[in-house]
N, C-alpha and C positions, 0 to 999 in steps of 0.2 A: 556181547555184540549189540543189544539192544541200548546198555549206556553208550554206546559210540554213537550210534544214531543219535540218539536224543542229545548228547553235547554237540553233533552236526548240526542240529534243529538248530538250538539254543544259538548257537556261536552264527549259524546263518540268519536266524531273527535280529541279534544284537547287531549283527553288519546291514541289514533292512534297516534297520530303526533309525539307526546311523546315517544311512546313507538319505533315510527320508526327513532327518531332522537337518542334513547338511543341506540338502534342496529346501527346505522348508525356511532354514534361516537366510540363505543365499536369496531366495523370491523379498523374506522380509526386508534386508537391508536394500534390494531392488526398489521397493518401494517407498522406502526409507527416505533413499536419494531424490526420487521423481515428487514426493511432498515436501523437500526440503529446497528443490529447484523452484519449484510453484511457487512455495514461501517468498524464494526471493525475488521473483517476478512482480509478485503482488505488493510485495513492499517497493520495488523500484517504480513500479504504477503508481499508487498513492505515493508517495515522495513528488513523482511528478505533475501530479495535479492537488499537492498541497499549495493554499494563496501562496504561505511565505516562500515558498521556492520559486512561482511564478514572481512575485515581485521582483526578485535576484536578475528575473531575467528582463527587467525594466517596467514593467506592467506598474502600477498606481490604484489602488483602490479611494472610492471617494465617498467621504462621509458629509451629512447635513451635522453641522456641529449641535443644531439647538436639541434637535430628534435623535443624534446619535446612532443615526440609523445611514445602511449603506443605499449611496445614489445609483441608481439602474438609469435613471434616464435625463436628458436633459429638459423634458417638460418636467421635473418635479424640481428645480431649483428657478430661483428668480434673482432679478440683478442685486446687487449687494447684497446677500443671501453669507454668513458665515459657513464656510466649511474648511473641509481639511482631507489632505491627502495621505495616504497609508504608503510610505515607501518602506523597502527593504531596509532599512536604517534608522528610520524612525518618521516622524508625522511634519507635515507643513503645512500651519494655517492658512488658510486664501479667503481672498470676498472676491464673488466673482463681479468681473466688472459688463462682462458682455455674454450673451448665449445664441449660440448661430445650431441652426436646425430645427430651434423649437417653433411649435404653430400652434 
């Protein structure tokens, strides 16, 4: 009688165990999914605040060709001044010929 018990024990610990490793993996793959959603949230973030995607969507970035550096403002170029434009496709030299805003 007493091995009946104890293979009771046994056989109802191994259905515990079981049933705690099936919740256990069930919560893991849970959260499995919610860092793998995140993943791709944040990847569709940065894609949409990369230049090159802005550019696509008509945007131009402008460069001082001598300094090779990017133009933030229109006080920092002056008339016939070389530069060049960063489109989605590739680059257009310019000289500018006029600048309206600066003081």
């Amino acid at each position: 009688m007493d091995l009946s018990i104890e293979n009771k024990i046994s056989l109802l610990k191994k259905t515990l165990n079981s049933i705690k490793r099936k919740s256990l993996e069930k919560k893991v793959l849970e959260i499995i999914k919610i860092k793998k959603e995140n993943f791709k949230k944040l990847i569709y973030h940065l894609k949409s605040i990369d230049p090159k995607n802005l550019l696509k969507k008509g945007f131009t970035i402008l460069f001082s060709e001598k300094e090779d550096s990017i133009i933030l403002s229109s006080k920092s170029v002056f008339k016939n001044q070389k530069i060049y434009a960063l489109l989605h496709d590739g680059k257009i030299k310019l000289t500018v010929e006029d600048i309206y805003g600066k003081k």
